[in-house]
Each structure stands twice: as C-alpha cells, then as structure tokens.
PADRENDREN-551998 format. One record per atom (N, C-alpha, C, O): x, y, z; residue in three letters. Coordinates in steps of 0.2 Angstrom, whole numbers, plus 5000, padded with zeros to 4 digits. Layout:
BEGIN
XYZALA...
// end
This chain:
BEGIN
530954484773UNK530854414771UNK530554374776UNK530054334776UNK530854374782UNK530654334787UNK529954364789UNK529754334793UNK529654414787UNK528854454790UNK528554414787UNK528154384790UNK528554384779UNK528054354774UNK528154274776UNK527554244777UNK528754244777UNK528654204781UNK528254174786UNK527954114786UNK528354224790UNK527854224798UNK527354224794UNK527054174794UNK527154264791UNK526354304789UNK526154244787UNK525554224789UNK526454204783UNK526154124779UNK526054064784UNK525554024784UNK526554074789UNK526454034794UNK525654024800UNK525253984801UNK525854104801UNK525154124804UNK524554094800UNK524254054802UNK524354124794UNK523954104792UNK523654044791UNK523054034792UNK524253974788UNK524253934788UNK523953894796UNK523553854795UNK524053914801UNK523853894809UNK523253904808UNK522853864810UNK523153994807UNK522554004809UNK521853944806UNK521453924809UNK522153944798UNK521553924793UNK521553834798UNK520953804799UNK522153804800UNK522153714804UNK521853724809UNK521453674810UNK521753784813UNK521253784820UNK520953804820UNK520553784824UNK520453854813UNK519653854812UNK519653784811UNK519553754816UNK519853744805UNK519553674804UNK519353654809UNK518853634811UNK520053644812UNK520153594822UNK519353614826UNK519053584830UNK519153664826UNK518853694829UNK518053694828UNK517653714832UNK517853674821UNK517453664819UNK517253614821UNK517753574819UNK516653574825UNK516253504825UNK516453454818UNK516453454812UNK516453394824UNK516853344819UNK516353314814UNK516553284809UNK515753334814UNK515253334808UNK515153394802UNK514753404797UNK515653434805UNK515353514799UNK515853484794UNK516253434795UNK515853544788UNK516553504784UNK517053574783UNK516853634785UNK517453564782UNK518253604785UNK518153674782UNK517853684776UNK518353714786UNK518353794781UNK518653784775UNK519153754775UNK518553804769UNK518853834765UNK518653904763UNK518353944767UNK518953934758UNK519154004755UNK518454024750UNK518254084749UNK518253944747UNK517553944744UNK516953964747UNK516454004745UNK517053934751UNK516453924757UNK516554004760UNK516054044760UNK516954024762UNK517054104767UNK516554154761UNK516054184763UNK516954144755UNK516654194752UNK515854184750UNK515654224745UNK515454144752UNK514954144750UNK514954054746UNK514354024748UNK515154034743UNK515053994738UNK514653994733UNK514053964732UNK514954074729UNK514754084722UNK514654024717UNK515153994716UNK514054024712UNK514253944709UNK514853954703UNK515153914700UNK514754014702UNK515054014694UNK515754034695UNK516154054690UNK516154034703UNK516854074705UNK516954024709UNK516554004713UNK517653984707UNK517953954710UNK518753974712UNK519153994707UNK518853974720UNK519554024722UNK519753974726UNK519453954731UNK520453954724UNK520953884728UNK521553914729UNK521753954725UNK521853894735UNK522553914733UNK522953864738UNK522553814740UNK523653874739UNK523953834742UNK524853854744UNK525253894741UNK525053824748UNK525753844754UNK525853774753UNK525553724754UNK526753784750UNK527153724753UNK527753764756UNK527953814755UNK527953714760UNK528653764762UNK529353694763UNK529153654767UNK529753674761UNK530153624760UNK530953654762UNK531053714762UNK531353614764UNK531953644765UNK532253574763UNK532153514764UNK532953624759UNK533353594753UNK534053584755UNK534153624760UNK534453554754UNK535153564753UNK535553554750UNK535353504747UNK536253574747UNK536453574743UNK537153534743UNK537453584744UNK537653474743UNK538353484746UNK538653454741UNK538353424737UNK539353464740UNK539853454735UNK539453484729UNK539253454725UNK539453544730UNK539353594723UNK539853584718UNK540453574719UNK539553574713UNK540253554711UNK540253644704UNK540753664700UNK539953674705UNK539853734698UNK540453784703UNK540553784709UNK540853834698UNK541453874700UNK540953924702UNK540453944699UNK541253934710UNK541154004711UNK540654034718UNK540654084721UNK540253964717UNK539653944721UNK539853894728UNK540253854727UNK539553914734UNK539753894739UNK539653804740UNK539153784742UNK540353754740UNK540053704739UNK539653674744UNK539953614744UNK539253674748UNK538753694752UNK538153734754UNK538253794754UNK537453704755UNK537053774756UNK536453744757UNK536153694753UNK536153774761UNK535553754764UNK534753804762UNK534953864761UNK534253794762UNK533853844761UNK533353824763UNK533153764763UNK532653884766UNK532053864766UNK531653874760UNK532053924758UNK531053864755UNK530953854751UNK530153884753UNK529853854757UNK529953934749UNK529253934751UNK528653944743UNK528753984738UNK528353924744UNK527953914736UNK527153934739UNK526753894742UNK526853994736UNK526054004739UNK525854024733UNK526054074730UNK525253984731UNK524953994727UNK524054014725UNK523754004730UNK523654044721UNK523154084723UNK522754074717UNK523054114713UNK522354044714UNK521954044708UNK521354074707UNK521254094713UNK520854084703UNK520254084702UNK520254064695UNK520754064691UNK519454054695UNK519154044688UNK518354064690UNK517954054695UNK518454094684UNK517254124683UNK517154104677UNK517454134672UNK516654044678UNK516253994673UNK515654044671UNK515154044676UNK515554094664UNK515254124663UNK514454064656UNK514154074651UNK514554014662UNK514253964654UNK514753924648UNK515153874648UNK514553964642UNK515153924637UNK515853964640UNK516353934639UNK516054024643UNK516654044644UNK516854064649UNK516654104653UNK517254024650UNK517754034657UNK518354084657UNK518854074654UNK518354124662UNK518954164663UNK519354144667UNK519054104670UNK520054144668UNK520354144674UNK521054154673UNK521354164668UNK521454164681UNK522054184683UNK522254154690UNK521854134694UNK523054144690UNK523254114695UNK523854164696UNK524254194691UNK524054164704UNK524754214705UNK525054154709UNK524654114712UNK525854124707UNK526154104711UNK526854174715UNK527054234714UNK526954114720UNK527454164725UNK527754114728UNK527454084732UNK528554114724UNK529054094724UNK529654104729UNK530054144727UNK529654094733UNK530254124738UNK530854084741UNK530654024740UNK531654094745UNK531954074746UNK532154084752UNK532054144752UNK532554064760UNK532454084763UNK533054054765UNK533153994765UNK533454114769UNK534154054773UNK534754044765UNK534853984765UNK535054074761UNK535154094756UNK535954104759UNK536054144764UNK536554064756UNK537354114759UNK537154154754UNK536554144752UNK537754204753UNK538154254748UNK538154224741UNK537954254737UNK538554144740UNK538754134735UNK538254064734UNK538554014734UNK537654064733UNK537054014733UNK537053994725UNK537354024721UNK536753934723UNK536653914716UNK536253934715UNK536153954709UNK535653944721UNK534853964719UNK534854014716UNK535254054718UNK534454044711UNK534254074707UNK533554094702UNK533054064704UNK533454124697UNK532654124697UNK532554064695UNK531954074699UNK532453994693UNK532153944692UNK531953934700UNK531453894700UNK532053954705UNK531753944712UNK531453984714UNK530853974715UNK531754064714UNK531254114718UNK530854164711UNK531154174706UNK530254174711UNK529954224706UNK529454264711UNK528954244712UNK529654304715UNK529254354718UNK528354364714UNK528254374708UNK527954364717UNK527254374714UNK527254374707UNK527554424704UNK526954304701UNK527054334696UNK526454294694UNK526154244697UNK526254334689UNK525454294688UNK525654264679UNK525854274674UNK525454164685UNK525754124679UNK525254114676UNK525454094671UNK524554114676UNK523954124671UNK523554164672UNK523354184678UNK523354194665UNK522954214662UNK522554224657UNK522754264652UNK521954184656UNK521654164650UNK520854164652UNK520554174657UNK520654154645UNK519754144643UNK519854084639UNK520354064637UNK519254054639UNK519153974637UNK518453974634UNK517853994636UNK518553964629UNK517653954626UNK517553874624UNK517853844620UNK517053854627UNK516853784627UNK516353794623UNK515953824625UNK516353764618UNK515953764610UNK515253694614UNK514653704615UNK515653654616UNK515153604618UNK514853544611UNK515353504610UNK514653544608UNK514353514602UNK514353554596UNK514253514591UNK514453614595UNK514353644591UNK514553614585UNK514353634580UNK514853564585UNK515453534578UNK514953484575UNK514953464569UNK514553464579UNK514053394577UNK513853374583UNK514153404588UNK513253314584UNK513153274589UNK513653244594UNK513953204591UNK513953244599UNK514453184602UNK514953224602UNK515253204606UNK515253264599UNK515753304597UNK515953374603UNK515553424604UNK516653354606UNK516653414609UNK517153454607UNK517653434604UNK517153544608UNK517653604606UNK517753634612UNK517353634617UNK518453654611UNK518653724615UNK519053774612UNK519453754607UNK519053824615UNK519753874611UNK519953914618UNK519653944622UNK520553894619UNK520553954626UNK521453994622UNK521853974618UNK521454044625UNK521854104622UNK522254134629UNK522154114635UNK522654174628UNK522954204634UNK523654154637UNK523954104634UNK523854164642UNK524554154646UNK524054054652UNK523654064656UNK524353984650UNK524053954653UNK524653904655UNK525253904653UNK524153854659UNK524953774660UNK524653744653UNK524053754651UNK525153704650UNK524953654646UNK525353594646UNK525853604643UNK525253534649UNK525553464648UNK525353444641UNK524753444639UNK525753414637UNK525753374631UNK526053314634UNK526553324638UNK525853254632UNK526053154633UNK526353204639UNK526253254642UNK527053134638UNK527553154643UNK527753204649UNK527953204655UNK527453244645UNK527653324648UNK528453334647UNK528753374651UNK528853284642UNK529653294643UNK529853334640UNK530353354642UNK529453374632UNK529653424632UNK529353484631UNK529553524627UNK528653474634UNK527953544634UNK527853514640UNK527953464642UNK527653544643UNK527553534652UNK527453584658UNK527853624657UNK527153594663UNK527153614668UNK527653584673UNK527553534675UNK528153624676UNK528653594682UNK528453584689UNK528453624694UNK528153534691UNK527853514698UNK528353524704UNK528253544709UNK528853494701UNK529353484707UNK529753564710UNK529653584716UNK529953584707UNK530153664707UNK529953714711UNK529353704712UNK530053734713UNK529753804716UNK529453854714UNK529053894717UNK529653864706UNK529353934703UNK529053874696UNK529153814696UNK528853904693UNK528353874686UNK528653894681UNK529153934681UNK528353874675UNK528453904667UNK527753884665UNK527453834667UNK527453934661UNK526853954659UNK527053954653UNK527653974652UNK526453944645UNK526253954640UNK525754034639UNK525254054642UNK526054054632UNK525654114629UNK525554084624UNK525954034623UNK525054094621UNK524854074615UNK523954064615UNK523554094619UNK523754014609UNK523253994608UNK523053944610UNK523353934615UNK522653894609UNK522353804611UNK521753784608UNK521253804611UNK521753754602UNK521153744601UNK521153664604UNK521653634604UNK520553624606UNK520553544609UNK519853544601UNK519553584598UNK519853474601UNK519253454596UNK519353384597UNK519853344596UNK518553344601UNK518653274599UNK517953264596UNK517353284597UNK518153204592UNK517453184586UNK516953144591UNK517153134597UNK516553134590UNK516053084590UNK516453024592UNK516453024598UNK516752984589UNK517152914591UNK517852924594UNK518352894592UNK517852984598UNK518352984601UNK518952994601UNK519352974606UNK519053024594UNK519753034593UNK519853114591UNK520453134590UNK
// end
C-alpha cells in the first residue's frame, strides 16, 4: 500500500519539475501534449490526496477515533469519432493509515474500477434546423437539477456511476 502511495507521489513530483523546468514561456506538460496531441483523443487524469479524521464516533463497535490518508487517482479518455464519441474513465480509490476498527468502508476505498464506459451519438440537427440530439448508452456520470437525488459524488473519495441509456433533445427555441 505504501509502494502505490510513493509511486503517486513520485509521479506527481516528477510531472511539477518537468513543468518547473520548462521556460517560463513554453506551456506546462501535459499527458495530451506527451502523447502526441491526437485531435480526435483526449486523455486527462488527476491525484488528490487529503487526510481525514474522525472523533467521538459515535456508531458501536467502531473506534471512537481514527485518522486516515485518503488518496483518489483518476485516468480518463474519450475518441471523438465525428458524430460518435467513445469513452472510459478508471478511478482509484484508496485509504491509508486505517486502525483495526475504522468506519471507513467501500463508499471511500474502490480499488481500480472503471466508472465509465459509454458511446455517444451526437445526431447534431438531424430532428430539424436549430435542433440538437444525442443518444449515449453504456455505464456514465449523470447530474439531474440539484443533483439531490441522481447525481455524481464530488466530495467522496470513491464515485457512483449510472448504467443505462440517455437520450438529450433540444428544439429550435430552446426548450
């Protein structure tokens, strides 16, 4: 546990001192740019790491204190094939510094799990003039209004992800 730690660490260093290191006129490395900057593949990802704690637990059983490091790395793509878009993202959910009798549980750690996977077909006008469509299919995030109760968890460390279908349709005057 502590190796994938270090390993994130490192990495994270390495990617601040290429930037640092590049003239203060070039623009910063990224992951796009390394791989060439294909136009129709876009590949983002991202590391937080946060440290939590817990005290007067009040749930039986569990230690009424408890400390943790919190690590969240994230890795996305999408290929804009034209009207159709593919794409997939893996999060990696981990916990670190953990007693014996911890609260934490899966809603914080999800070791490597791939929280999207989907195709997107962007119709574009095809409904009329002014009029846009999409249909996307497969495992995706979805926010509705509020997001109070279909939503994406931003604060959390691990995610919840939708399976199903989506179709979007707006008319001409925008509704």
């Amino acid at each position: 546990m502590i190796a994938r730690f270090a390993l994130a660490a490192a990495l994270a260093a390495a990617s601040s001192t290429a930037a640092q290191a590049q003239d203060s006129k070039a623009e910063p490395w990224t992951l796009q740019r390394a791989l060439g900057d294909p136009d129709a593949l876009t590949i983002s990802g991202s590391i937080r790491g946060r440290y939590e704690t817990i005290d007067n637990q009040f749930r039986p059983g569990a230690d009424t204190s408890d400390g943790d490091f919190m690590l969240r790395t994230t890795l996305k793509a999408e290929y804009d094939a034209g009207p159709v878009r593919i794409g997939g993202e893996l999060w990696d959910s981990r916990a670190y510094g953990l007693g014996p009798n911890t609260p934490i549980g899966t809603s914080d750690v999800d070791a490597v799990e791939l929280v999207q996977a989907y195709a997107t077909l962007d119709a574009g006008e095809a409904l009329g003039a002014g009029t846009s469509a999409s249909l996307t299919g497969g495992r995706f995030f979805l926010d509705l209004g509020s997001r109070r109760l279909v939503g994406v968890n931003n604060f959390g460390n691990a995610t919840n992800a939708f399976t199903g279908g989506k179709g979007e349709f707006a008319a001409a005057d925008g509704t």
